[in-house]
N, C-alpha and C positions, 0 to 999 in steps of 0.2 A: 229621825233620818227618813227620808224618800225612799220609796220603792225603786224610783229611779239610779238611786243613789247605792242604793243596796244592789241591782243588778249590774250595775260598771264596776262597782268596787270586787263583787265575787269575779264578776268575768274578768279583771286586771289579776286580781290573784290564782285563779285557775291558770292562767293566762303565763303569769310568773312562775307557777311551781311548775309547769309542762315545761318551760325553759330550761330551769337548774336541774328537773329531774333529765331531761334529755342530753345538759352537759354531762350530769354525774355517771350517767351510763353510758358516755361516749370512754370518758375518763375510765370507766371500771373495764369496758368493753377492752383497753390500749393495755391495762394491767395484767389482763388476760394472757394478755400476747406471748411476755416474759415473765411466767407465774413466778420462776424462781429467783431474780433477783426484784421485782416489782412487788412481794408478796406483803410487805408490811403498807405500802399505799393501797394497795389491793384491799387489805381489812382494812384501811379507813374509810376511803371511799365508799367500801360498802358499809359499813356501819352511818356514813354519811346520807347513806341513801334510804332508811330507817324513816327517819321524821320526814325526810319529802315525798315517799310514798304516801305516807299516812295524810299530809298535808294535803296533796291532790286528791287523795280517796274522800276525805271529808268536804275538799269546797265541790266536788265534784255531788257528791253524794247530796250535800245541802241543797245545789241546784237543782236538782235531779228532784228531791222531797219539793222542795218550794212549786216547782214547776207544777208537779203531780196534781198540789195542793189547789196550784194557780191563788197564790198567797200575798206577793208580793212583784208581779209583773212579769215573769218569767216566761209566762205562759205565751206571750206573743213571740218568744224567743227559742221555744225549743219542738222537739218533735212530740212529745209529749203531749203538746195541745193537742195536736190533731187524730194523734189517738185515743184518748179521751172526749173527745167531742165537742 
């Protein structure tokens, strides 16, 4: 696989988890509202929101490492480069 290919594929999927994690906390943010009849969606959503943290923390994070590394093309693409030199 291209470097190229590796940098649209993570940017599509950061890209995607930022989406469903921003639905799931609008959805969590409305269960709030009426804790007491809302409270069993309330634990699911949030329990839903579990793996899509984690999901964003790691492509986030991979890009973040790659870039540092300047490993795989990144480096033209983040701030990273330019504080590194």
């Amino acid at each position: 696989m291209s470097a190229a290919r590796n940098v649209a594929g993570n940017q599509r999927l950061t890209a995607g988890a930022a989406i469903l994690l921003l639905v799931a906390l609008a959805a969590e943010s409305v269960t709030v509202i009426a804790m007491g009849q809302l409270l069993a969606p309330h634990i699911v959503i949030g329990m839903l929101l579990i793996p899509l943290v984690i999901l964003k923390l790691a492509t986030t994070g991979y890009r973040f490492v790659v870039a540092a590394g300047t490993v795989l093309g990144f480096a033209s693409l983040s701030l990273a480069h330019s504080w590194l030199g």
